[in-house]
Each structure stands twice: as structure tokens, then as C-alpha cells.
N, CA, C and O atoms as a GROMACS GRO file, in nm:
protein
  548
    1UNK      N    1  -8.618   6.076 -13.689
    1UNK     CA    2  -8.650   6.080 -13.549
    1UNK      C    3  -8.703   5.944 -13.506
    1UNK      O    4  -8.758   5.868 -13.585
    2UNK      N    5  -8.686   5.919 -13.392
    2UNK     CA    6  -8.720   5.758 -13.330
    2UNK      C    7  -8.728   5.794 -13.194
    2UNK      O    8  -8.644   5.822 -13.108
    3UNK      N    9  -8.891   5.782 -13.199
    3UNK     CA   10  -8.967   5.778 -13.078
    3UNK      C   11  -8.986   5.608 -13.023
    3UNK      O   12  -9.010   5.512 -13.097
    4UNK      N   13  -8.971   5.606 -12.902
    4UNK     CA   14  -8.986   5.470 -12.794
    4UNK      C   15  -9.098   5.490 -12.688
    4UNK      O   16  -9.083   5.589 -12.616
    5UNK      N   17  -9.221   5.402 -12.662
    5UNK     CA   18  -9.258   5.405 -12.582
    5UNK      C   19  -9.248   5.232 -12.503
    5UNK      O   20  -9.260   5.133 -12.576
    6UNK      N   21  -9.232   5.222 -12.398
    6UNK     CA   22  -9.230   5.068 -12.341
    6UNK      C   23  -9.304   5.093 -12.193
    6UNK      O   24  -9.305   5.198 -12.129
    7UNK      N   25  -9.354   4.985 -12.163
    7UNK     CA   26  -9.375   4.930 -12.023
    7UNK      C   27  -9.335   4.784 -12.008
    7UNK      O   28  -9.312   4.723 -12.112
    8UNK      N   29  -9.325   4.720 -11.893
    8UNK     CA   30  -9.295   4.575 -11.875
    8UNK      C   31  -9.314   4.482 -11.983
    8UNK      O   32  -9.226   4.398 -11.999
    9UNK      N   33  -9.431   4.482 -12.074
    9UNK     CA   34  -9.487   4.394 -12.120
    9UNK      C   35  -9.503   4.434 -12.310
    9UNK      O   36  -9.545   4.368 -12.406
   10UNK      N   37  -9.446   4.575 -12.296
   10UNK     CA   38  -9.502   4.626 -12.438
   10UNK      C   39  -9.405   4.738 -12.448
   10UNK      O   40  -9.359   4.806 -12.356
   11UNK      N   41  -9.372   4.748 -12.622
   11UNK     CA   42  -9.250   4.841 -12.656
   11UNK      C   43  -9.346   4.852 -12.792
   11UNK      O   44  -9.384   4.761 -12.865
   12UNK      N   45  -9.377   5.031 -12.802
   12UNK     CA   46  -9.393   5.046 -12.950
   12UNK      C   47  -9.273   5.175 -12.993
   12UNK      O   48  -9.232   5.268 -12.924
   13UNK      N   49  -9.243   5.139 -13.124
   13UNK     CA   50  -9.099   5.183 -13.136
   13UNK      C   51  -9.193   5.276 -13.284
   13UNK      O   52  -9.300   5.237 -13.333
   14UNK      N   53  -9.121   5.389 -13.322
   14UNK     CA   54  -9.197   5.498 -13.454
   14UNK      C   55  -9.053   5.543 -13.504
   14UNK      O   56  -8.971   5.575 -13.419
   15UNK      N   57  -9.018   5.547 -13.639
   15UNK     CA   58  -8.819   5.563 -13.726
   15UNK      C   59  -8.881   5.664 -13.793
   15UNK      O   60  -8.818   5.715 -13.886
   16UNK      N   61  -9.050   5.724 -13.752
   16UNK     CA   62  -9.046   5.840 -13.912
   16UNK      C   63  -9.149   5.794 -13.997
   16UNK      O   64  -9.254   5.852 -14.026
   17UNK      N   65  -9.107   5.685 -14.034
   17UNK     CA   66  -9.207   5.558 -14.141
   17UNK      C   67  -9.317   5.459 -14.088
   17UNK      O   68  -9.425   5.419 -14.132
   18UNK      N   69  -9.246   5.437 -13.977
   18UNK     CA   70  -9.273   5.284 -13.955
   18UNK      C   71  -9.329   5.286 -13.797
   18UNK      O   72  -9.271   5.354 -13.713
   19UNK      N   73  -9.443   5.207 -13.765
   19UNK     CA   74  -9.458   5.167 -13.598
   19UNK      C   75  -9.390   5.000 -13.616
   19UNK      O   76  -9.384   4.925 -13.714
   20UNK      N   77  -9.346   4.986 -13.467
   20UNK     CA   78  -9.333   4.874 -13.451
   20UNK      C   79  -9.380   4.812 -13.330
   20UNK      O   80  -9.295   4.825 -13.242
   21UNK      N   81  -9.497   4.742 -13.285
   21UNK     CA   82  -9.558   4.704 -13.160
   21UNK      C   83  -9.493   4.545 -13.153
   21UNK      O   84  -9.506   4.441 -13.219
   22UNK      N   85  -9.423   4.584 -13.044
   22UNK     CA   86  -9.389   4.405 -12.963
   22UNK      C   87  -9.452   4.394 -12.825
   22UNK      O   88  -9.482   4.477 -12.740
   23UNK      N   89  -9.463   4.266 -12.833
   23UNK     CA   90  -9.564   4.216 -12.674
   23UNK      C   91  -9.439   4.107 -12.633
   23UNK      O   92  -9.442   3.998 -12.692
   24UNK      N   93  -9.343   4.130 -12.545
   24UNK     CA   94  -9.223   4.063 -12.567
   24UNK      C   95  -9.309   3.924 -12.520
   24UNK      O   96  -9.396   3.902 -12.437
   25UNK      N   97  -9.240   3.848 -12.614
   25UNK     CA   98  -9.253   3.668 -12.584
   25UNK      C   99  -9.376   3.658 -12.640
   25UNK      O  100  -9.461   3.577 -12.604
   26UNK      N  101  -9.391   3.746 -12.738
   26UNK     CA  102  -9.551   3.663 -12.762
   26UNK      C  103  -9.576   3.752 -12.904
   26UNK      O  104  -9.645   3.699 -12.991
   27UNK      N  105  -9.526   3.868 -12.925
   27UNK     CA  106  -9.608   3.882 -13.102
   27UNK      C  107  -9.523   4.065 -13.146
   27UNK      O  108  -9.502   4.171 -13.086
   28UNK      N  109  -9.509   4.028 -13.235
   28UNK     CA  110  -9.436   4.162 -13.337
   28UNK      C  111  -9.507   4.201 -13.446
   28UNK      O  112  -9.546   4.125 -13.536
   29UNK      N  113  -9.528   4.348 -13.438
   29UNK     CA  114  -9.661   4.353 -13.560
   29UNK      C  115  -9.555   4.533 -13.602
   29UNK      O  116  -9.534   4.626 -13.523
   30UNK      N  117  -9.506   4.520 -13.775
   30UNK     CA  118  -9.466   4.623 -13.839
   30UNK      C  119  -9.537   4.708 -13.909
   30UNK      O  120  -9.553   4.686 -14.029
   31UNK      N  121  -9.579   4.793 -13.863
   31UNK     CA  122  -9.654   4.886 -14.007
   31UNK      C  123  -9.636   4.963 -14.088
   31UNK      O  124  -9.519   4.939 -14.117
   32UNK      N  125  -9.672   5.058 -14.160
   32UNK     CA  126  -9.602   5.160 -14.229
   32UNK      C  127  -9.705   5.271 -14.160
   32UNK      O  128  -9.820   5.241 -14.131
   33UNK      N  129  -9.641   5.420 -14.135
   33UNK     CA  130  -9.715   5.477 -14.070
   33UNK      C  131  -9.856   5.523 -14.169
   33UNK      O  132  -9.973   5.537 -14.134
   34UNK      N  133  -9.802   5.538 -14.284
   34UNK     CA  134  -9.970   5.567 -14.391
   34UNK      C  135 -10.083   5.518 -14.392
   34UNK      O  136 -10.196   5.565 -14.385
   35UNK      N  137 -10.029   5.395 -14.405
   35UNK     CA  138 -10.195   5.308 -14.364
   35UNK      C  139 -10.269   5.279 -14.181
   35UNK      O  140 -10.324   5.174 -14.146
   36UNK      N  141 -10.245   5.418 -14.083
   36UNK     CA  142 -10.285   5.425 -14.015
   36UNK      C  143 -10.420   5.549 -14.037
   36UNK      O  144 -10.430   5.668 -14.066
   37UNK      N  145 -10.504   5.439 -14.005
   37UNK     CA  146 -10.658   5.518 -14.023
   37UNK      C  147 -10.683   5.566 -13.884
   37UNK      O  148 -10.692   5.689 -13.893
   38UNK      N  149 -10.691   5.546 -13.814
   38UNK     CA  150 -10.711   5.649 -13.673
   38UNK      C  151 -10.622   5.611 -13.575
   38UNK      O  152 -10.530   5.535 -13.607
   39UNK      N  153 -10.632   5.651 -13.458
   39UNK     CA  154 -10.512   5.668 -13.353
   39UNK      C  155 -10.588   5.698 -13.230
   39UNK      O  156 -10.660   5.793 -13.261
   40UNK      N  157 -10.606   5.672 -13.128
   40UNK     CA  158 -10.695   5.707 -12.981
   40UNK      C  159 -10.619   5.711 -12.905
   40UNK      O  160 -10.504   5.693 -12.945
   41UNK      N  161 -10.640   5.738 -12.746
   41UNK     CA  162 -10.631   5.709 -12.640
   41UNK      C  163 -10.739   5.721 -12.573
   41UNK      O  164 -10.782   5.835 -12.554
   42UNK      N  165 -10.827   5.580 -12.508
   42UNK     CA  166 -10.958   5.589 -12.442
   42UNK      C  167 -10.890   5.611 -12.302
   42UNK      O  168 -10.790   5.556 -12.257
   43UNK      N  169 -10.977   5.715 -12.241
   43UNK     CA  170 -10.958   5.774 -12.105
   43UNK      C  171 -10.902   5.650 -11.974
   43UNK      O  172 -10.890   5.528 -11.965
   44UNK      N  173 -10.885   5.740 -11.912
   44UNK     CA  174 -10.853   5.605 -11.815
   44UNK      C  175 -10.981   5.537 -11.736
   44UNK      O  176 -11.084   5.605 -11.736
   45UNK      N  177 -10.985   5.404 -11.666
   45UNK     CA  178 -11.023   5.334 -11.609
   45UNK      C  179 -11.055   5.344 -11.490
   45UNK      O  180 -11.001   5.447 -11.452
   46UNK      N  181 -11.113   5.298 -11.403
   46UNK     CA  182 -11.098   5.314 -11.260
   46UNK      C  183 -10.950   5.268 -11.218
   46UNK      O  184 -10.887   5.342 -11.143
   47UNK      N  185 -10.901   5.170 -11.257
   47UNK     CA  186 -10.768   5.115 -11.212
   47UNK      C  187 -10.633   5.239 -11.272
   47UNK      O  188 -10.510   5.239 -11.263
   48UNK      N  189 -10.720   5.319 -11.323
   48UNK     CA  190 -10.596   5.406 -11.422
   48UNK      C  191 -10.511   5.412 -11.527
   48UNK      O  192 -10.434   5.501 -11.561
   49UNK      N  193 -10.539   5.282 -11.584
   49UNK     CA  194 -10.493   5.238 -11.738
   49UNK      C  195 -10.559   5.323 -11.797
   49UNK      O  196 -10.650   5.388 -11.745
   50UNK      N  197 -10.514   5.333 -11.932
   50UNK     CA  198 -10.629   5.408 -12.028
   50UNK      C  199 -10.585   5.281 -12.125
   50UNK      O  200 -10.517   5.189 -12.079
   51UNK      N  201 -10.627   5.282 -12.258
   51UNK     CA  202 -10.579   5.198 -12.366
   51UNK      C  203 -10.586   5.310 -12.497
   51UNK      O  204 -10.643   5.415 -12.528
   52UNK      N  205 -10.489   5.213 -12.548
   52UNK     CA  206 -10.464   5.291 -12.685
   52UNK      C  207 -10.444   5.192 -12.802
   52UNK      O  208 -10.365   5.099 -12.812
   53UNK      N  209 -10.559   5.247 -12.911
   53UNK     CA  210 -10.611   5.203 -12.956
   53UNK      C  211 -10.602   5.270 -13.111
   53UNK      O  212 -10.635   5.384 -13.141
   54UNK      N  213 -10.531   5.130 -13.230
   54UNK     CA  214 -10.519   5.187 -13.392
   54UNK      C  215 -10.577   5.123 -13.440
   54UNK      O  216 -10.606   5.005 -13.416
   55UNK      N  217 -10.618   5.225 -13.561
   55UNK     CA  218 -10.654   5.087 -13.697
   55UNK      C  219 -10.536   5.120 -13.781
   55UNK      O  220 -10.448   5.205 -13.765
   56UNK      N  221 -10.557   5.019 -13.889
   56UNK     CA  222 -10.483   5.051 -13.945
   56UNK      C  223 -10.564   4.941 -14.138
   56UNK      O  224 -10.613   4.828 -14.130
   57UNK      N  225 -10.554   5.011 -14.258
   57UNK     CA  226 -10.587   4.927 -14.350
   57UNK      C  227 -10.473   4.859 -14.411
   57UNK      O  228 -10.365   4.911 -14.438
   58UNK      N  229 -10.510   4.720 -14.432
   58UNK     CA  230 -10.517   4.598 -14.477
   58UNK      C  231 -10.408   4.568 -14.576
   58UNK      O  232 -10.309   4.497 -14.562
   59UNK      N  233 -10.458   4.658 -14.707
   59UNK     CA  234 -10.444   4.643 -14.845
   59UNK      C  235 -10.416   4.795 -14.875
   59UNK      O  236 -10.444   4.884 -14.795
   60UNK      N  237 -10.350   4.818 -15.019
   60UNK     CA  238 -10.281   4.914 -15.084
   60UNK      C  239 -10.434   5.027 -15.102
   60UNK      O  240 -10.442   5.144 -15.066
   61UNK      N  241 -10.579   4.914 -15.194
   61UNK     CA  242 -10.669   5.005 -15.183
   61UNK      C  243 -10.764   4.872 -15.244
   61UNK      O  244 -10.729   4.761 -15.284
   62UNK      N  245 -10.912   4.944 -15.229
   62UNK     CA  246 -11.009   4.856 -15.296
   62UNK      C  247 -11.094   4.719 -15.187
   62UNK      O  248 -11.203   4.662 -15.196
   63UNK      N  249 -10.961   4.707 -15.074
   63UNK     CA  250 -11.075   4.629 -14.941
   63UNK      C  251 -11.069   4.669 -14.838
   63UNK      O  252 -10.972   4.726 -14.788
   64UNK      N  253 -11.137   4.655 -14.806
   64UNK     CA  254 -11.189   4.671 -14.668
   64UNK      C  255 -11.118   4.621 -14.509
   64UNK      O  256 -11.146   4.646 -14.391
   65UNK      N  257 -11.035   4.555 -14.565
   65UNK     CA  258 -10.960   4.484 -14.464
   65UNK      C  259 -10.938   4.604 -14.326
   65UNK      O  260 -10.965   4.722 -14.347
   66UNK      N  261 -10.899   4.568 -14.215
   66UNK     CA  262 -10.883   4.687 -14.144
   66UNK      C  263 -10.847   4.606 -14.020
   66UNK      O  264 -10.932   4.529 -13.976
   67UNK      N  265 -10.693   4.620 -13.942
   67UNK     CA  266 -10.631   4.594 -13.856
   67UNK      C  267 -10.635   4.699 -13.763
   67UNK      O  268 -10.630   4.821 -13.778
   68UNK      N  269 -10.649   4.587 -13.609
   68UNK     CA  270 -10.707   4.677 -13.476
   68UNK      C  271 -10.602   4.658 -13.370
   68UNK      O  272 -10.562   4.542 -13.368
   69UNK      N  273 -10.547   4.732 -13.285
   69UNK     CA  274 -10.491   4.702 -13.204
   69UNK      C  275 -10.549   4.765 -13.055
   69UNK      O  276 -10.592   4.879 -13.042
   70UNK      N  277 -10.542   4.683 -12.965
   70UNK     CA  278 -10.589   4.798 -12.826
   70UNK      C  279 -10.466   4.770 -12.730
   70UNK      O  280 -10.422   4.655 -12.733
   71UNK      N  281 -10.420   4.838 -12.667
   71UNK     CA  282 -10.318   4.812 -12.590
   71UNK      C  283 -10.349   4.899 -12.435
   71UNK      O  284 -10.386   5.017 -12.439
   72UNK      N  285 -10.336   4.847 -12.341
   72UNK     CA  286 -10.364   4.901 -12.243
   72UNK      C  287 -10.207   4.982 -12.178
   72UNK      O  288 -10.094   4.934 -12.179
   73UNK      N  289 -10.247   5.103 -12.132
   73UNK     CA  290 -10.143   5.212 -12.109
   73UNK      C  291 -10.113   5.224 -11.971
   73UNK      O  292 -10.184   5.320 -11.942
   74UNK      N  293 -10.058   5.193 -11.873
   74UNK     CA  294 -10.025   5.229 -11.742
   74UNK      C  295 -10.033   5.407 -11.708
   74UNK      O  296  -9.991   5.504 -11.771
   75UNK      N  297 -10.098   5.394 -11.596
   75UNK     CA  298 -10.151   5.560 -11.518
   75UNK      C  299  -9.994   5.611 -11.587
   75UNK      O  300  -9.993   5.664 -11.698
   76UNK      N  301  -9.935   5.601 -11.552
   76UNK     CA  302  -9.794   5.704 -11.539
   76UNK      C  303  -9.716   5.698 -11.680
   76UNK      O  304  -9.629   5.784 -11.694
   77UNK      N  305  -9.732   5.619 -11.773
   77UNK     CA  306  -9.751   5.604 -11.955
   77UNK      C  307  -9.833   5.729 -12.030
   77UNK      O  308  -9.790   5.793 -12.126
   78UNK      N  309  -9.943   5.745 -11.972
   78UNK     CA  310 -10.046   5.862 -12.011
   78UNK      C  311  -9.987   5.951 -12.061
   78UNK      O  312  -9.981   5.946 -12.184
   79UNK      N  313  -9.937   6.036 -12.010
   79UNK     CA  314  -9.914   6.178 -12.057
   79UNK      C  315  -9.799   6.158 -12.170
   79UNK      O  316  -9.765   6.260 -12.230
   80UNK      N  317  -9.731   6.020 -12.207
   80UNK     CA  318  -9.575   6.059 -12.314
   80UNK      C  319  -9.682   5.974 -12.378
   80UNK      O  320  -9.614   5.948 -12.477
   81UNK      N  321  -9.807   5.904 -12.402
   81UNK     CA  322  -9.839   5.851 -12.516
   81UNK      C  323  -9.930   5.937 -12.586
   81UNK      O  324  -9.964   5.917 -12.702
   82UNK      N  325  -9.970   6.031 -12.514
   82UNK     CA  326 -10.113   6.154 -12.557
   82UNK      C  327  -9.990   6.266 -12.627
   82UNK      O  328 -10.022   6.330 -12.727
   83UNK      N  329  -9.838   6.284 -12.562
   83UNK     CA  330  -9.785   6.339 -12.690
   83UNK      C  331  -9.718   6.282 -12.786
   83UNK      O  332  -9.651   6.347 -12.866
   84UNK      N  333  -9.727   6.171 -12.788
   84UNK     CA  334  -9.681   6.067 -12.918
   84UNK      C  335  -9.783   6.115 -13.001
   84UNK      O  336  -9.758   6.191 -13.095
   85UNK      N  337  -9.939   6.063 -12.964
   85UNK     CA  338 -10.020   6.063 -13.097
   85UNK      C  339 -10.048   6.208 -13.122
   85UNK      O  340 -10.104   6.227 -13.229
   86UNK      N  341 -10.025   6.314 -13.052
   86UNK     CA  342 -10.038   6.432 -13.098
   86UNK      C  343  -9.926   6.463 -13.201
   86UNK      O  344  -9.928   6.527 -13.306
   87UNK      N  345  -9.828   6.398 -13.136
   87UNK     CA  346  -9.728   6.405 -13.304
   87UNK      C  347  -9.742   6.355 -13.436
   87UNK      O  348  -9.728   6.415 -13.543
   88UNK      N  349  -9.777   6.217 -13.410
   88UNK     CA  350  -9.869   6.155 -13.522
   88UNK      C  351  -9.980   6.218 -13.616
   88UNK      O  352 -10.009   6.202 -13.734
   89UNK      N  353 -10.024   6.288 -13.523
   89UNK     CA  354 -10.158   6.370 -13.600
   89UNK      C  355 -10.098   6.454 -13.670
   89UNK      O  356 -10.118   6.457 -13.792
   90UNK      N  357  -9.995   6.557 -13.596
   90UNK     CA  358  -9.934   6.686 -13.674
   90UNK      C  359  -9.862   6.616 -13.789
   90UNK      O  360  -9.895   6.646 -13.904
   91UNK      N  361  -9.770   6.529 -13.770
   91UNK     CA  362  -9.608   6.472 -13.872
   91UNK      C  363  -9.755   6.440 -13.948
   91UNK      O  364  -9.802   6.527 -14.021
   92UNK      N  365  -9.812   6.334 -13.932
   92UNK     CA  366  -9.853   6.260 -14.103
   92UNK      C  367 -10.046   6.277 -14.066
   92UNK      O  368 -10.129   6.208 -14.126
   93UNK      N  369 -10.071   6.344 -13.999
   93UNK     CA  370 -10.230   6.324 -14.031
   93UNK      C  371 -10.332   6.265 -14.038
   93UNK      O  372 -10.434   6.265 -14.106
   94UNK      N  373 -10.260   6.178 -13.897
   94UNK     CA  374 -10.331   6.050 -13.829
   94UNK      C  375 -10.460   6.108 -13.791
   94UNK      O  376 -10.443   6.226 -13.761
   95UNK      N  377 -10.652   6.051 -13.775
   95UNK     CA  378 -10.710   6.134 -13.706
   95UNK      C  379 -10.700   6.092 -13.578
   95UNK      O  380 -10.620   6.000 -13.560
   96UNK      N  381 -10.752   6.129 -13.494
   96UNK     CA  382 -10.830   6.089 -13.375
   96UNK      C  383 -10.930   5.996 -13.401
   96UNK      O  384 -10.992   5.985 -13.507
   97UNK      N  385 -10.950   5.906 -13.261
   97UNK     CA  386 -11.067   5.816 -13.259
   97UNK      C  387 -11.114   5.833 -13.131
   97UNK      O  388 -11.045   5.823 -13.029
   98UNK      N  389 -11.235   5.859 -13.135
   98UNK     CA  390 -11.333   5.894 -13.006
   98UNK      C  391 -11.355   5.759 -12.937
   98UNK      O  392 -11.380   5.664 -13.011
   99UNK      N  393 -11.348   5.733 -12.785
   99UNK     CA  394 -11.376   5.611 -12.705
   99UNK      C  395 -11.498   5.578 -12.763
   99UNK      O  396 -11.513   5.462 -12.724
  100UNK      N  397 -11.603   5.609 -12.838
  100UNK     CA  398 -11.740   5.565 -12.798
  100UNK      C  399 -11.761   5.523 -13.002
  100UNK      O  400 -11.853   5.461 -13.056
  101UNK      N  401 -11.660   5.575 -13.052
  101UNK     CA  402 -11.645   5.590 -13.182
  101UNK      C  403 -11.731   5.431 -13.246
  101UNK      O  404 -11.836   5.430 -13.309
  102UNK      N  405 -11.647   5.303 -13.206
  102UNK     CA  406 -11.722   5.188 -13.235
  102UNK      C  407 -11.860   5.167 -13.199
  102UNK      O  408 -11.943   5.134 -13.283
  103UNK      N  409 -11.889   5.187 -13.068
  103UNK     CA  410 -12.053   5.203 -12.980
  103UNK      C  411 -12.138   5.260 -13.066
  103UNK      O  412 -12.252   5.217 -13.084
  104UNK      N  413 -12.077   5.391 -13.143
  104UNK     CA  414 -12.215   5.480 -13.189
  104UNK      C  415 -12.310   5.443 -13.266
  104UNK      O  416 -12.426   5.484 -13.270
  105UNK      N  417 -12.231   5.324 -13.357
  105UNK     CA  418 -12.269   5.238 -13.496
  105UNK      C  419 -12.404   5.183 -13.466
  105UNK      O  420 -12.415   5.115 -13.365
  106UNK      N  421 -12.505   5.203 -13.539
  106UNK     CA  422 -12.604   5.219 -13.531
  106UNK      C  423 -12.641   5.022 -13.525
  106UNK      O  424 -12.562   4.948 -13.583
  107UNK      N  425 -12.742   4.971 -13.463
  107UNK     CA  426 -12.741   4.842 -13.427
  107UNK      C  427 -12.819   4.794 -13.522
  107UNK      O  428 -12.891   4.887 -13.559
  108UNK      N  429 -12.844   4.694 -13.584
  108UNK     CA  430 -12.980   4.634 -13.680
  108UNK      C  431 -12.890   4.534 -13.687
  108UNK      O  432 -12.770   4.521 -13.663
  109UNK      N  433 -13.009   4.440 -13.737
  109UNK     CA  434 -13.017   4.277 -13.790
  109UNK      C  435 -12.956   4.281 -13.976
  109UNK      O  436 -12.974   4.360 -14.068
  110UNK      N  437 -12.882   4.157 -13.961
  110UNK     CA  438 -12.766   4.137 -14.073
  110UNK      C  439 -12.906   4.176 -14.223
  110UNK      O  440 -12.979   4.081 -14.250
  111UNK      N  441 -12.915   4.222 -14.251
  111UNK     CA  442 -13.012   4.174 -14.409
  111UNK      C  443 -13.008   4.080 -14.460
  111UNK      O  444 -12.911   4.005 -14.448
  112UNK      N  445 -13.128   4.047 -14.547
  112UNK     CA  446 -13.167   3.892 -14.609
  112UNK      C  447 -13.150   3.956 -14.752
  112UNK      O  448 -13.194   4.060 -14.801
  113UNK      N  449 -13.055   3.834 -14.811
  113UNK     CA  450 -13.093   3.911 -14.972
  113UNK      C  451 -12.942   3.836 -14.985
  113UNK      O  452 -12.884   3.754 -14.914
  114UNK      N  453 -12.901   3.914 -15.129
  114UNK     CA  454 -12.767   3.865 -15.227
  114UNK      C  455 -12.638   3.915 -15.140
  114UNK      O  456 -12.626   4.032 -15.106
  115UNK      N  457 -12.575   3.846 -15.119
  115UNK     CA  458 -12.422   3.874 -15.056
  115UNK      C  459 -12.422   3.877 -14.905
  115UNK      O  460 -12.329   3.938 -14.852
  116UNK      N  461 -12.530   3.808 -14.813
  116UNK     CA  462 -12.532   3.814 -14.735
  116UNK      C  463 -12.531   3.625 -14.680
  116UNK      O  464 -12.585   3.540 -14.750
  117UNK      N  465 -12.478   3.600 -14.583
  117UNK     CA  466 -12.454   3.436 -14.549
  117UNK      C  467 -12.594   3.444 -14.430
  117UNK      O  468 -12.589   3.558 -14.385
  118UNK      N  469 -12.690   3.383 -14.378
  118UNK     CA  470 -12.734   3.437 -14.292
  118UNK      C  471 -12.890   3.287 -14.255
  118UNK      O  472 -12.950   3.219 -14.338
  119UNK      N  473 -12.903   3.291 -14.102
  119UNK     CA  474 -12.979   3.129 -14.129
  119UNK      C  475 -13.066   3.217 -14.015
  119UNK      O  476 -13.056   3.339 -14.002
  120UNK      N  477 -13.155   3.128 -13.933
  120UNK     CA  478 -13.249   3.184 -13.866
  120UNK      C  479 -13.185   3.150 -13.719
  120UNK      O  480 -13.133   3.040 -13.700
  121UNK      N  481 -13.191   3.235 -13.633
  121UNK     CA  482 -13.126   3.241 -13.494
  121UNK      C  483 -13.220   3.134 -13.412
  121UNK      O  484 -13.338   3.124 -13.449
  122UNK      N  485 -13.166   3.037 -13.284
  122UNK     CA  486 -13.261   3.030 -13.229
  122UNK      C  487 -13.336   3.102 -13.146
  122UNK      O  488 -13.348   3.222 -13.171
  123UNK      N  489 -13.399   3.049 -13.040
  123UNK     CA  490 -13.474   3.110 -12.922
  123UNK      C  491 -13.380   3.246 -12.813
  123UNK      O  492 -13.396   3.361 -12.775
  124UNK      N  493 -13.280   3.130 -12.803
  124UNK     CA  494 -13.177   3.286 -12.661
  124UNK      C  495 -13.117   3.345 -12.755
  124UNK      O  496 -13.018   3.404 -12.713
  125UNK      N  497 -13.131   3.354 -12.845
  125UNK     CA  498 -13.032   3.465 -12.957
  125UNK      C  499 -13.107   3.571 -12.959
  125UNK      O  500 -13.085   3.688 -12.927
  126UNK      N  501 -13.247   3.489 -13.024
  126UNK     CA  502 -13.385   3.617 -13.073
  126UNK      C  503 -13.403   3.677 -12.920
  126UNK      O  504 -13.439   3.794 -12.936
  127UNK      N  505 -13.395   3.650 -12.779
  127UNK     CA  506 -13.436   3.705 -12.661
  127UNK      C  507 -13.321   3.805 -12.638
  127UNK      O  508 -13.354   3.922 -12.615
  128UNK      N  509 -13.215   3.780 -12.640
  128UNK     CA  510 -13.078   3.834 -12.617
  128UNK      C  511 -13.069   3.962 -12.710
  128UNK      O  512 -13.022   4.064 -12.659
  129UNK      N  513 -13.122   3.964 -12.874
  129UNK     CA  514 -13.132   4.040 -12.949
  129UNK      C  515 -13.283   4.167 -12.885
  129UNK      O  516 -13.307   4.288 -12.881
  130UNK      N  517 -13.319   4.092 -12.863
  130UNK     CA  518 -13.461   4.144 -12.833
  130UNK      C  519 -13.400   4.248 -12.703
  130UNK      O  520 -13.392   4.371 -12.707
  131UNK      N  521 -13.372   4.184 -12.623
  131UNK     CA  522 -13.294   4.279 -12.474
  131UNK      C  523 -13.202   4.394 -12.524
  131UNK      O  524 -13.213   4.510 -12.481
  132UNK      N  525 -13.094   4.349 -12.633
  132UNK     CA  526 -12.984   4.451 -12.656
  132UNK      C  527 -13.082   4.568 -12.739
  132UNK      O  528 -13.057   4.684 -12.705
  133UNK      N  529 -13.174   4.555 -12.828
  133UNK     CA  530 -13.208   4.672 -12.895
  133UNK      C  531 -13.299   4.711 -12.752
  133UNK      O  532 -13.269   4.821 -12.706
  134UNK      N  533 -13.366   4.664 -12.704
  134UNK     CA  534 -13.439   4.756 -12.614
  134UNK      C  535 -13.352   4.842 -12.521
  134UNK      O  536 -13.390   4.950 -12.477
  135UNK      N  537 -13.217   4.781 -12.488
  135UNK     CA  538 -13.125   4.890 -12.414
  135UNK      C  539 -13.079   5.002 -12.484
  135UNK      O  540 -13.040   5.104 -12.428
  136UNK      N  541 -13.081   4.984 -12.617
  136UNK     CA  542 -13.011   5.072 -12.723
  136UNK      C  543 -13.076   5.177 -12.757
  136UNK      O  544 -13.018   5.269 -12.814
  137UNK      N  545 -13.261   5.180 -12.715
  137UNK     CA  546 -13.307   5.264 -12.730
  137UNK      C  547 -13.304   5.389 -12.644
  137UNK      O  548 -13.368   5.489 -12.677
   0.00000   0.00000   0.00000
């Protein structure tokens, strides 16, 4: 089976196996559908885009590597890309990814210690840091 989705600017193409995302005139990215770790569609926008949004891992196994894509979806795209990834989920067992999924990640300062690269921030970093955790609370 070979599913097509396109708008002006973007064609992602699915043979069964394989996604294929082109951004015509500018970038071609092949995957295999297995190493897709989640699958979204964040709601729409005020303008009515929504975006849609994969990961996908890296390597066979053992890193961490992890490829992101966000692609923004036109109002009238919506409804044939929400049953694309519902197919995705059923055929191979893609999960879902919640809009807020990255946000939830809990915020703290890098650790000091072994395996970490890490120097002392200046002044608008430490204020800027200082502002974002107080919003976070």
C-alpha cells in the first residue's frame, strides 16, 4: 500500500516500509518505518495549521541518537493526516506524542561531576535562568 500526503511545499510519501519526507528544492529525508519512536499531530494554531511532528532513532541500538521532524499541516491537510497516523499506530505500532510531551520534562541545571562539559554562566544567563524556573513553578 502507498499512502501520499503533499501540500505546495511538502510531500510525505509511506510503500509499507518506508516514509519519505521531501521539502521540494531544499531536503529529502528516507526512513524505515521501525525506527519511528512516536508520531503526533499538535492541534491547530490560531492561523489553523496544526504541525506534525516524528522522532525517529538514530542507530540499530545502544545510542541515543534521536531524529526530529516538525512539519507544519495546512487547516484543510488535518483530517487525511490524523488518518494517516492512525494507520501508523494500528499497521506497525507507532505511539502517539502529546503536544506538551517535550514541555513536561522536568527543568534543572546541567550537573557538575564526570561526563558532564559544563563552565560557570554569566550574569543574564544566571537572571534569565532565575526568571524561567520561577515561571515553571
Amino acid at each position: 500500500m502507498t499512502v501520499r500526503l503533499g501540500w505546495p511545499y511538502f510531500t510525505l510519501k509511506y510503500n509499507g516500509a518506508q516514509l519519505e519526507f521531501e521539502w521540494q528544492g531544499a531536503c529529502l529525508i528516507e526512513v524505515h518505518v521501525h525506527r519511528c519512536v512516536s508520531a503526533g499531530l499538535h492541534p491547530p494554531g490560531p492561523d489553523g495549521t496544526g504541525q506534525l511532528v516524528f522522532q525517529f532513532s538514530g542507530a540499530e541500538s545502544g545510542s541515543s541518537d534521536l531524529i526530529e521532524t516538525h512539519i507544519d499541516v495546512p487547516a484543510q491537510s488535518l483530517p487525511e493526516t490524523e488518518r494517516f497516523l492512525a494507520m501508523l499506530r494500528h499497521d506497525h505500532g507507532v505511539p502517539g506524542r502529546s503536544q506538551g510531551e517535550a514541555e513536561d520534562t522536568e527543568l534543572k541545571r546541567v550537573p557538575r561531576g564526570d561526563g558532564w562539559l559544563v563552565s560557570d554562566a554569566g550574569p543574564a544567563s544566571e537572571e534569565l535562568f532565575r526568571d524561567v524556573m520561577a515561571r515553571a513553578k
